[in-house]
C-alpha positions as CSV (number, residue, x, y, z in Angstrom):
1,X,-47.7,13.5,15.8
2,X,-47.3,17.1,15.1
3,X,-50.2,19.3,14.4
4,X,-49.1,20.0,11.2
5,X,-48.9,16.1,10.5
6,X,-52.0,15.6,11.7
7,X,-53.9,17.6,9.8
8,X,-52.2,16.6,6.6
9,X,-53.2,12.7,7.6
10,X,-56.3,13.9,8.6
11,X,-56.8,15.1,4.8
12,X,-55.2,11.7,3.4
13,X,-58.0,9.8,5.7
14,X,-60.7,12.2,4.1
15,X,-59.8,11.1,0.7
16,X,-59.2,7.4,1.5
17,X,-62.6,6.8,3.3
18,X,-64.1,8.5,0.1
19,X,-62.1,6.4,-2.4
20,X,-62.5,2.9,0.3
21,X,-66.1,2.8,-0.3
22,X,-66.3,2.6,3.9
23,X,-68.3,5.8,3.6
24,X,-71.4,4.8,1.9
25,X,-75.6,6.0,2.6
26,X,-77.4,3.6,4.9
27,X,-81.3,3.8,4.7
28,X,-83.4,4.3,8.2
29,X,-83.4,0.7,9.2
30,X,-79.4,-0.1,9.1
31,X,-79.0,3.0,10.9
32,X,-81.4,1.4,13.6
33,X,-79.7,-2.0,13.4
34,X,-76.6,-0.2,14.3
35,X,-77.4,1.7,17.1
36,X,-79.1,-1.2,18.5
37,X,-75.5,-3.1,18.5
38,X,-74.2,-0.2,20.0
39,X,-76.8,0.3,22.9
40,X,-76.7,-3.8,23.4
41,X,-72.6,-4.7,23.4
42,X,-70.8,-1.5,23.5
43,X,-67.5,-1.1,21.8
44,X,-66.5,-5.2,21.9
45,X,-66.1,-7.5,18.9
46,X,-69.8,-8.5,19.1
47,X,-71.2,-4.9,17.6
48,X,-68.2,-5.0,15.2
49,X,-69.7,-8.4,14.0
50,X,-73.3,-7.3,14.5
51,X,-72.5,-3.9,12.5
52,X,-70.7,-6.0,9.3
53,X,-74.2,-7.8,9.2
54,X,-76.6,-4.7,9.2
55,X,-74.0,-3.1,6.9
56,X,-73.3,-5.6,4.6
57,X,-75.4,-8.7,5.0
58,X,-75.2,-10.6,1.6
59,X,-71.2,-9.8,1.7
60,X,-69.2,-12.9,2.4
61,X,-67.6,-12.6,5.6
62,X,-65.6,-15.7,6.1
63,X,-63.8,-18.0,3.2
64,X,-62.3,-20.9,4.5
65,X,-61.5,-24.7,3.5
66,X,-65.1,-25.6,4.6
67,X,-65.9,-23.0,2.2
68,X,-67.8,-19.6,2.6
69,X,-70.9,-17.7,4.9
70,X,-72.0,-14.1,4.3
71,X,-72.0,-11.9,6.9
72,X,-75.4,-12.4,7.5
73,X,-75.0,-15.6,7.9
74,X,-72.5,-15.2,10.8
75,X,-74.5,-13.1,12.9
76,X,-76.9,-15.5,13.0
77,X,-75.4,-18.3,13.6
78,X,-73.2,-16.4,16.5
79,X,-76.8,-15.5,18.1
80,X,-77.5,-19.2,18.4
81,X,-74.1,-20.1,19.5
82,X,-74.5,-17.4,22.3
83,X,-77.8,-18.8,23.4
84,X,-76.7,-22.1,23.9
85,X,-73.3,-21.4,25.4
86,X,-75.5,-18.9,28.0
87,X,-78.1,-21.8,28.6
88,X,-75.9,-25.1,28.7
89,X,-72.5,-23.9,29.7
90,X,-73.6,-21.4,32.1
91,X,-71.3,-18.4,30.3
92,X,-72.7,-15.3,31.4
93,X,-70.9,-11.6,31.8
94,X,-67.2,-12.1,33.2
95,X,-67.3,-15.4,32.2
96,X,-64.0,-16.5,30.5
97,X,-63.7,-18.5,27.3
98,X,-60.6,-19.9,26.2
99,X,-60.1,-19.9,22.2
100,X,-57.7,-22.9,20.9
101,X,-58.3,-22.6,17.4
102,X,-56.4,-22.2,14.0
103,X,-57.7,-19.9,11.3
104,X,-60.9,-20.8,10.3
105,X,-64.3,-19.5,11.1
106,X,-64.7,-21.8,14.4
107,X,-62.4,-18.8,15.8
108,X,-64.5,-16.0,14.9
109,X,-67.7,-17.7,15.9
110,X,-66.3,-19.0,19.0
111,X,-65.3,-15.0,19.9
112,X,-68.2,-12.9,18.7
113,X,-70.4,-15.4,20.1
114,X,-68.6,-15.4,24.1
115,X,-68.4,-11.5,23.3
116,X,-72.2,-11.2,22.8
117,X,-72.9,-12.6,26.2
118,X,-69.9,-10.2,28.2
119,X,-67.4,-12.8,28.4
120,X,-64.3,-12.5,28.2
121,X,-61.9,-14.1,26.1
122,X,-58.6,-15.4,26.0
123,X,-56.5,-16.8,22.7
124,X,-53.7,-19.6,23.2
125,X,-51.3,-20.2,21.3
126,X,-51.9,-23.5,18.9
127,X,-48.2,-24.1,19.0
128,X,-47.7,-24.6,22.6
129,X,-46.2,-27.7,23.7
130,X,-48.6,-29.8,25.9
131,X,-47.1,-29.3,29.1
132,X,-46.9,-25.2,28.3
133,X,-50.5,-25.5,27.3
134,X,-51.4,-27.5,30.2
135,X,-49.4,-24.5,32.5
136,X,-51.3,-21.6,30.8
137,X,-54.9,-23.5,31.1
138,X,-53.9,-24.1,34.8
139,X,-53.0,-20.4,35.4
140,X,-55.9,-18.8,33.8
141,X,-58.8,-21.6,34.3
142,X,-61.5,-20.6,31.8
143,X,-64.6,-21.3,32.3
144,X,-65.0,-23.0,28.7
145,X,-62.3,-24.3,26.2
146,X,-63.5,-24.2,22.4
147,X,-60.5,-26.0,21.1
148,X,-60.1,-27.8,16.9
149,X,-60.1,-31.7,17.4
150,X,-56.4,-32.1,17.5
151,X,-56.0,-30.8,20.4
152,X,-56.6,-32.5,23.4
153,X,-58.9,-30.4,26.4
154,X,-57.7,-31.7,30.3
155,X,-60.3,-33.7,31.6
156,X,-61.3,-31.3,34.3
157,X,-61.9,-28.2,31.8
158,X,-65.4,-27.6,30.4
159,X,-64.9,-28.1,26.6
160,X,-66.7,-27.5,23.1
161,X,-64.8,-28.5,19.8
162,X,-64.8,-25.6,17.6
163,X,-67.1,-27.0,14.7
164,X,-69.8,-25.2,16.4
165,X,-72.7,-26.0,13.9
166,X,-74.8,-28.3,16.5
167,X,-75.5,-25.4,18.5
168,X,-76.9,-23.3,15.9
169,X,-79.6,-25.4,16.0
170,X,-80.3,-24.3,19.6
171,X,-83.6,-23.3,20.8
172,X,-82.4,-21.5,24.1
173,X,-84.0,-18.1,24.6
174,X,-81.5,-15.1,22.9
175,X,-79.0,-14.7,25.4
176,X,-79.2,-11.4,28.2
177,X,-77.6,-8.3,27.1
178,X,-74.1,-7.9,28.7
179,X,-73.9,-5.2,31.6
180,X,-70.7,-4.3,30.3
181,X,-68.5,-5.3,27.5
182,X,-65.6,-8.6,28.2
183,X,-62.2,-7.9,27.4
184,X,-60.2,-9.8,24.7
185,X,-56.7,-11.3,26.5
186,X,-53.9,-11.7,23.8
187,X,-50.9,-13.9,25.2
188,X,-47.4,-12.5,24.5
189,X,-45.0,-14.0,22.5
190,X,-43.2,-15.4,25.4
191,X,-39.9,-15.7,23.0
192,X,-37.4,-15.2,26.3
193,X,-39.8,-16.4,28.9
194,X,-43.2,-17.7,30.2
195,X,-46.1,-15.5,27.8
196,X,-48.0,-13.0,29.7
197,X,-51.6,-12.3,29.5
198,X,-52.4,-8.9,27.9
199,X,-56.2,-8.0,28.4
200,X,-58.0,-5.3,26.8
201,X,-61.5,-3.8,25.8
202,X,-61.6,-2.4,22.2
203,X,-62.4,1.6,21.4
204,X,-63.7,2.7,19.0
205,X,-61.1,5.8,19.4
206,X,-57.9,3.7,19.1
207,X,-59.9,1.6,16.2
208,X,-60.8,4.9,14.3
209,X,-57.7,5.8,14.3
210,X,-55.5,2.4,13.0
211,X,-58.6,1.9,10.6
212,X,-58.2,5.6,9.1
213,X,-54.5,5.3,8.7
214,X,-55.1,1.6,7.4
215,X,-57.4,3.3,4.6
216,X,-54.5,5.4,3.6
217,X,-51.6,3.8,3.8
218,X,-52.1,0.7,2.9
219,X,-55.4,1.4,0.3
220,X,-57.8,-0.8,1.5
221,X,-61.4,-0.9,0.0
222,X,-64.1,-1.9,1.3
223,X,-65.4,-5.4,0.2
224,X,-61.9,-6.9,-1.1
225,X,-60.8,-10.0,0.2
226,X,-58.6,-9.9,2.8
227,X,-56.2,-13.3,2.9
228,X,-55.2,-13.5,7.0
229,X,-52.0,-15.8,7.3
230,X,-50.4,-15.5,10.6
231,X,-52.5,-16.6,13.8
232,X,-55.4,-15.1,14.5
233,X,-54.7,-15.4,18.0
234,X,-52.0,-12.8,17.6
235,X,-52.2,-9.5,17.9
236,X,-51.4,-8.5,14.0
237,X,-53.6,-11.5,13.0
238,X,-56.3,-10.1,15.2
239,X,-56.7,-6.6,14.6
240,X,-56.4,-6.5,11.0
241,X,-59.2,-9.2,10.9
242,X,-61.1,-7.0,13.1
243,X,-60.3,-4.0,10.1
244,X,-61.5,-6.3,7.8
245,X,-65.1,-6.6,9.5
246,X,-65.2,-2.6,9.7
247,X,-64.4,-2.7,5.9
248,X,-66.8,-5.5,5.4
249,X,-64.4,-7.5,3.7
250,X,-64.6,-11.2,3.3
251,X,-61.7,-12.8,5.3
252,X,-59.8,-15.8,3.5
253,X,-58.6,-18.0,6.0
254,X,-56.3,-21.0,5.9
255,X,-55.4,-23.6,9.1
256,X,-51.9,-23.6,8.3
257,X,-49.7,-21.4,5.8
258,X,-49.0,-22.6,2.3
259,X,-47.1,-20.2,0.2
260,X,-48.2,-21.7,-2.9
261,X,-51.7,-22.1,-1.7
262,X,-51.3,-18.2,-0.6
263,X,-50.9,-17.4,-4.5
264,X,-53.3,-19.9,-5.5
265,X,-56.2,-18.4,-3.6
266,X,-55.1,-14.9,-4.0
267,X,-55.6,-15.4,-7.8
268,X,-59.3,-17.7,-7.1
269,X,-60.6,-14.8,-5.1
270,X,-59.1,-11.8,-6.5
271,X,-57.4,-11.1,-3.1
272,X,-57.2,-7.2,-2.0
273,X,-54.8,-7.6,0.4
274,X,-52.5,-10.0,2.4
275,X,-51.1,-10.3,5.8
276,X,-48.0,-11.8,6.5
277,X,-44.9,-12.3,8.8
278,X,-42.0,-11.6,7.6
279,X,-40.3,-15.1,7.3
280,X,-44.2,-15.6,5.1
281,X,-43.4,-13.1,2.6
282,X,-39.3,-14.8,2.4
283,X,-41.5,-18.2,1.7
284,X,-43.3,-16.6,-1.4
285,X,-40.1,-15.4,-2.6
286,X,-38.3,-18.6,-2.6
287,X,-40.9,-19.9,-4.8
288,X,-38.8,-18.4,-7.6
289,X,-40.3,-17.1,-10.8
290,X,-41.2,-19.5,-12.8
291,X,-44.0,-20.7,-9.8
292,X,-44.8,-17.3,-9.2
293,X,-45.2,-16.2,-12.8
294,X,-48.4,-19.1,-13.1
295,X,-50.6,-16.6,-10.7
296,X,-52.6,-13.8,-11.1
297,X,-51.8,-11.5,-8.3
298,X,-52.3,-8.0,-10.3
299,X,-55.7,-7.9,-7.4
300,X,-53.1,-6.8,-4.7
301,X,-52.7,-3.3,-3.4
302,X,-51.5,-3.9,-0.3
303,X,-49.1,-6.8,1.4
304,X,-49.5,-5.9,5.3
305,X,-46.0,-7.2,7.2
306,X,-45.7,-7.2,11.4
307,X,-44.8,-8.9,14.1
308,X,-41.3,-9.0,13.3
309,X,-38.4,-7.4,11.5
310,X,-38.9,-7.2,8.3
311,X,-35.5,-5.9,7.0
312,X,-34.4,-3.6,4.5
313,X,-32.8,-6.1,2.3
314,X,-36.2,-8.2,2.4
315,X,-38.4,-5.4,2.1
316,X,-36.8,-4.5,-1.4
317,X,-36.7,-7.7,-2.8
318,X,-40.5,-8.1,-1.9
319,X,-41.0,-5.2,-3.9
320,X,-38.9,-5.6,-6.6
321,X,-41.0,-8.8,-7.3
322,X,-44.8,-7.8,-6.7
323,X,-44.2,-4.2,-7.1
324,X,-44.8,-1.2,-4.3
325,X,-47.5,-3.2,-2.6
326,X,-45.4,-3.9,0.8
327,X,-46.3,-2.2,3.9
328,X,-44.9,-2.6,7.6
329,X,-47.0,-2.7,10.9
330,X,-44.6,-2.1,14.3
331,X,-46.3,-2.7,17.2
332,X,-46.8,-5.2,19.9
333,X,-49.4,-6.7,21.8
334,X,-49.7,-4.4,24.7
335,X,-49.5,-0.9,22.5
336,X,-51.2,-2.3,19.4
337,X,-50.3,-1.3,15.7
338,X,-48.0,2.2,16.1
339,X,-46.8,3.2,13.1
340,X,-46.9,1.8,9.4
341,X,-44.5,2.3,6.6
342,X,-45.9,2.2,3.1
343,X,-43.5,1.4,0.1
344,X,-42.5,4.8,-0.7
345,X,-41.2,4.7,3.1
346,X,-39.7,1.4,2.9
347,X,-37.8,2.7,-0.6
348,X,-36.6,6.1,0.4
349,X,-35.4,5.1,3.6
350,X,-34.4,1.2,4.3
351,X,-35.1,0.0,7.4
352,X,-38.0,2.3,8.4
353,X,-40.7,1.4,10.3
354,X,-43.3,4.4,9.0
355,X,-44.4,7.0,10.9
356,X,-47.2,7.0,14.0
357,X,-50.5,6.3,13.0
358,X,-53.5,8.5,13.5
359,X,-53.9,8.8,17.4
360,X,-50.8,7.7,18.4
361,X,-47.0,9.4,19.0
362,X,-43.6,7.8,19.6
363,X,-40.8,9.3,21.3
364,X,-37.4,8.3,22.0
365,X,-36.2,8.8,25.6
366,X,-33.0,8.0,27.1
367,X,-32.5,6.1,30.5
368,X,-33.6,9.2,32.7
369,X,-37.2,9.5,30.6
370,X,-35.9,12.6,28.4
371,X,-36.0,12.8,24.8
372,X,-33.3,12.2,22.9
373,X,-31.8,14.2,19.0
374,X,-32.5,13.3,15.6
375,X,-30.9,10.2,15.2
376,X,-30.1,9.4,18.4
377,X,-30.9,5.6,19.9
378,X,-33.1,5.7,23.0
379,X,-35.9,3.7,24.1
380,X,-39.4,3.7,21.8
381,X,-42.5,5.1,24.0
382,X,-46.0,4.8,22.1
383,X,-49.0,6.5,23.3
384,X,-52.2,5.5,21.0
385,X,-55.9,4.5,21.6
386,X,-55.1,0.8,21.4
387,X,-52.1,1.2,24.8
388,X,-53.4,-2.3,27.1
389,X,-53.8,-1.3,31.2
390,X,-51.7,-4.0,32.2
391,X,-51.0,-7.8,32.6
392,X,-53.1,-10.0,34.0
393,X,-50.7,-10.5,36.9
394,X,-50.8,-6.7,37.8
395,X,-47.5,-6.0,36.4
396,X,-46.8,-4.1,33.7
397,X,-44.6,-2.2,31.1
398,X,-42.9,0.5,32.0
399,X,-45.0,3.6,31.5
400,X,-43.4,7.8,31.1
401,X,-45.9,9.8,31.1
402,X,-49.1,8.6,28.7
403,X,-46.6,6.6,26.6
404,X,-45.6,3.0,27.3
405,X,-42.3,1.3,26.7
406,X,-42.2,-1.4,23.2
407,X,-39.2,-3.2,24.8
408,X,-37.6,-1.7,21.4
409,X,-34.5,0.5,21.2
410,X,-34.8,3.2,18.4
411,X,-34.8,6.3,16.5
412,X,-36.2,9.0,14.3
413,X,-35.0,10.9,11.8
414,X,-35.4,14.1,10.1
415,X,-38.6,13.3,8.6
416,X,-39.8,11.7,11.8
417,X,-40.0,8.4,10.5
418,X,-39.4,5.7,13.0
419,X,-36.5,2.8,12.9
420,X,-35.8,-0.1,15.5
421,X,-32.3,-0.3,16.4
422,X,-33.1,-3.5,18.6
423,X,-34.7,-5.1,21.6
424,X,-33.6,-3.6,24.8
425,X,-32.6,-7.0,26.2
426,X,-31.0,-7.9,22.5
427,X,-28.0,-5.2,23.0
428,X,-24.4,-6.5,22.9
429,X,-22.0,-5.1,25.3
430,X,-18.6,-6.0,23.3
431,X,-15.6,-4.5,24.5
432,X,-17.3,-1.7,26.0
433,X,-19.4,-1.0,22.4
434,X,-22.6,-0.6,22.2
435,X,-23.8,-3.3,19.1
436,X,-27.1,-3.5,18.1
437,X,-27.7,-6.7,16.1
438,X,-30.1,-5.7,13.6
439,X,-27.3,-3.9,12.0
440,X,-25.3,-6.9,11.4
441,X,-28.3,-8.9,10.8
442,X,-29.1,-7.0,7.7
443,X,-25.8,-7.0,6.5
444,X,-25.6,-10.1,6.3
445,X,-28.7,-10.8,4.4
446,X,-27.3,-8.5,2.3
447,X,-24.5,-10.7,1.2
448,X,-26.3,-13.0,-1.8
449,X,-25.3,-16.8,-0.3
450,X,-27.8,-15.5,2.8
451,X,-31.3,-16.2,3.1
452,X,-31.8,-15.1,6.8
453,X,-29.5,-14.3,9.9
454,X,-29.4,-13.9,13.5
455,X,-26.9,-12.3,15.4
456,X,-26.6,-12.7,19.3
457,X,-24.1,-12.3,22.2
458,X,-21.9,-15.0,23.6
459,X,-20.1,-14.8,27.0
460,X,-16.3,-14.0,26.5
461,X,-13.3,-13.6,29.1
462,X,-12.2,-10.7,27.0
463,X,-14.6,-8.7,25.7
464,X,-17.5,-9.6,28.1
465,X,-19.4,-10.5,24.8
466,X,-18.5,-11.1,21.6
467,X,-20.9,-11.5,18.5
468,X,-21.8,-15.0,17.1
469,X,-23.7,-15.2,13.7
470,X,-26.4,-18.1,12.5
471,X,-27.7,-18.0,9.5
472,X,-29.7,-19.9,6.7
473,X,-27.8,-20.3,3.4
474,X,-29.5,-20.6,0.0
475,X,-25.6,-20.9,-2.1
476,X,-22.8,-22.2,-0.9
477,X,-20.3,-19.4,1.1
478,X,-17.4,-20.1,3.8
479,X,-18.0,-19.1,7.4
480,X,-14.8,-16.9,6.4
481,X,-16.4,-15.3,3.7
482,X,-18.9,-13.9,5.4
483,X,-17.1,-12.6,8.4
484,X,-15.2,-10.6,6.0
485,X,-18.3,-9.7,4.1
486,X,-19.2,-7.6,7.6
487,X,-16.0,-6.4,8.2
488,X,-15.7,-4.5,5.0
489,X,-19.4,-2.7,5.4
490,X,-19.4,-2.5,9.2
491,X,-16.8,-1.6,12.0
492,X,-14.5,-3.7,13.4
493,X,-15.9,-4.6,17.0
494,X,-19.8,-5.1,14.9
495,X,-18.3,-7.9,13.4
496,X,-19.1,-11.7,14.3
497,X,-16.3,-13.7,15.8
498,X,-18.0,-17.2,14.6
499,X,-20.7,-17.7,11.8
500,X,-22.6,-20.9,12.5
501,X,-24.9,-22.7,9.4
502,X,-28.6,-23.8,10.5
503,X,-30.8,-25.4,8.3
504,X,-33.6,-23.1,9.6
505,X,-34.1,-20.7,12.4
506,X,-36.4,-21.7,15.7
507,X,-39.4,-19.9,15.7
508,X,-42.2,-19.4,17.7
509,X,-45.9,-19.6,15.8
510,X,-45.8,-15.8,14.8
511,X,-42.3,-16.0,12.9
512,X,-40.3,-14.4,15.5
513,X,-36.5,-15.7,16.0
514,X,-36.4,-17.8,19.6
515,X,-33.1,-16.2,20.3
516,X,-32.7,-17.8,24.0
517,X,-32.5,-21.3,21.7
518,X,-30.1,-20.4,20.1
519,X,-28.0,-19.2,22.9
């Protein structure tokens, strides 16, 4: 970010802390309390838990299906937890613990609870396949596997179901203060390949700095609900959960997403904000308005998106519906959140991703590292406070600099707001142009028969590649139709050669397209 764009978010953060109600007195003893958490676990997710309970303690912290616990509440029952897993299960500094859990609050006990003792922990996927699963728990051998009953633990692997309630009861002696704090490992996507473990430790610096742009941007306020839907075990669903204990917000959790349900609790608990995947925020569209006029969601101020496209086309239906409440998240899991788009952005310039958040800068290089013009397509380098060191493996993403690749092709444009043109490995080579699907994509979904659309490259003897289009109908259109829909809006050699009809995309647990299926 420039300076003079940093100081006017700086200003905006001033105002939003005061407005969030983050910023409040504390007497003496929370002060004390809070320092204590500091001095004992460091900057981990165990003082971010131990914090919400000195600074909120009669808040509610977690509502879920088994219904709700203050914050209070939690950070005692996480002491117990962390006693017992210390003195039965041996887990002690550098330990790891392996979290197999949908959302509910067996996921946040399970990882406030390892983090209170130094270990560290690692979040699997709760779509895996069994012999994927198997692979992963073979590969990274935890120590212990808190996993919900319907999943199965291999018989060699230490194992704890993750209704965690008969260790509270636990009279072990309060576990040892860490020597140092345990990372958090966050598994990739793994949508062209075998997922890759991303370890980090939390800062408070690359926190701050989300959190204040969070309180701007997307209007949070301290003590509103905050309804979760994507995985928890993601990076979006993670970090914005961990927001929500800085803001001391309860978190409203379900085990598997419900669009109806969404609406439902959102008008029970008065919901603040929402978090969502794109193809989410699609499913509460298709509800139609009769369905969605029986709900009360005035309590909104902010729908947070990530973790995939969102789309222009979607982005202003969504807010021609529930009004300017959308925001976008980009990001991944090894550079965190880097840059959000409120609606104003999403309005006056379609397609946008937002601009960097506070801490972090994106430039656009070409292939020899240099920075490309206005407008120009190059490859997206973040640097922020929340940038990972590297996989697991010791390998890593490629690094210019203090900035490190997204995999993402993109550009900026006058007012430095961000776009994604692409992935890097999505490009089509077609007759010697470059085509960058995303273009096509939203055409498509532009075109009123088309709910969603993927476009991808096929092998030809020709053209080296040529375009082939799948997409989800919700009229009735000809493959025909369509293919001329894109060649009237977009050059000739952008448009597809063959439109194929799904019923439904494949997609992985966090909404994103598995494009190497399709191919």
């Amino acid at each position: 970010m420039s300076l003079r764009s940093t100081a006017a978010e700086l200003g905006g953060v001033s105002v939003a802390v005061v407005k969030s109600g983050v910023w409040r007195p504390m007497h003496p003893g929370q002060l004390i309390g809070i320092e204590r958490a500091l001095r004992q676990w460091g900057q981990s997710m165990a003082a971010l838990g131990a914090i919400a309970a000195v600074r909120y303690p009669e808040r509610a912290a977690v509502i879920d299906d088994d219904g709700s616990t203050t914050y209070a509440e939690l950070d005692r029952r996480c002491e117990r937890i962390a006693a017992e897993l210390h003195a039965s299960y041996g887990i002690v500094a550098g330990s790891k613990v392996a979290v197999l859990c949908r959302n509910h609050r067996g996921f946040l006990e399970a990882t406030l609870a390892a983090s209170r003792v130094g270990a560290d922990v690692l979040f699997v996927n709760t779509e895996f396949a069994a012999p994927q699963l198997e692979a992963v728990l073979e590969r990274h051998r935890p120590d212990l596997l808190v996993h919900d009953a319907e999943f199965t633990a291999p018989a060699d692997l230490p194992a704890l179901l993750s209704d965690l309630s008969p260790l509270v009861s636990s009279t072990a002696p309060p576990a040892p203060a860490p020597s140092s704090p345990g990372h958090i490992t966050i598994l990739t996507s793994g949508t062209t390949g075998t997922p890759k473990a991303a370890p980090r430790v939390p800062t408070a610096l690359g926190l701050a700095g989300l959190t204040a742009s969070a309180l701007r941007r997307f209007g949070l306020r301290s003590g509103e609900p905050m309804l979760i839907c994507p995985p928890l075990f993601h990076g979006l669903g993670l970090l914005t959960s961990m927001m929500a204990l800085f803001f001391g917000s309860p978190l409203v959790l379900t085990r598997r997403f419900d669009a109806a349900e969404v609406l439902r609790r959102v008008d029970e608990y008065r919901i603040g904000s929402i978090v969502a995947v794109p193809v989410m925020l699609r499913r509460l569209l298709e509800l139609g308005p009769a369905e969605l006029a029986q709900y009360d969601v005035r309590s909104v101020r902010a729908v947070i998106s990530g973790a995939s496209a969102l789309g222009a086309p979607l982005a202003e239906q969504f807010i021609a519906q529930f009004g300017p409440v959308l925001c976008d998240a980009y990001g991944s899991s090894e550079v965190g959140i880097a840059t959000i788009a409120n609606s104003a952005d999403l309005l006056a310039a379609p397609g946008t991703v937002g601009r960097p958040c506070l801490g972090s800068s994106v430039r656009i290089l070409d292939d020899h590292g240099q920075p490309v013009g206005v407008g120009a397509t190059g490859r997206i380098f973040v640097s922020s406070g929340l940038v990972f060191g590297g996989y697991s493996d010791g390998s890593n993403k490629s690094v210019i600099g203090r900035r490190m690749s997204t995999g993402d092709l993109g550009h900026l444009d006058r007012a430095r707001r961000l776009f994604v043109d692409g992935r890097e490995d999505d490009m089509i080579v077609s007759g010697g142009e470059n085509v960058y699907p995303i273009e096509v994509e939203d055409c498509l979904t532009r075109h009123p028969a088309v709910a969603e659309a993927v476009v991808i490259g096929v092998p030809d003897a020709e053209f080296g590649q040529r375009l082939a289009a799948y997409v989800v109908l919700r009229s009735e259109v000809t493959e025909d139709e369509l293919i001329a829909h894109v060649r009237a809006s977009l050059a000739r050699y952008k448009t597809p050669r063959e439109v194929v009809i799904l019923d439904a995309l494949p997609r992985n647990a966090t909404g994103k397209v598995l494009r190497n299926k399709l191919r």
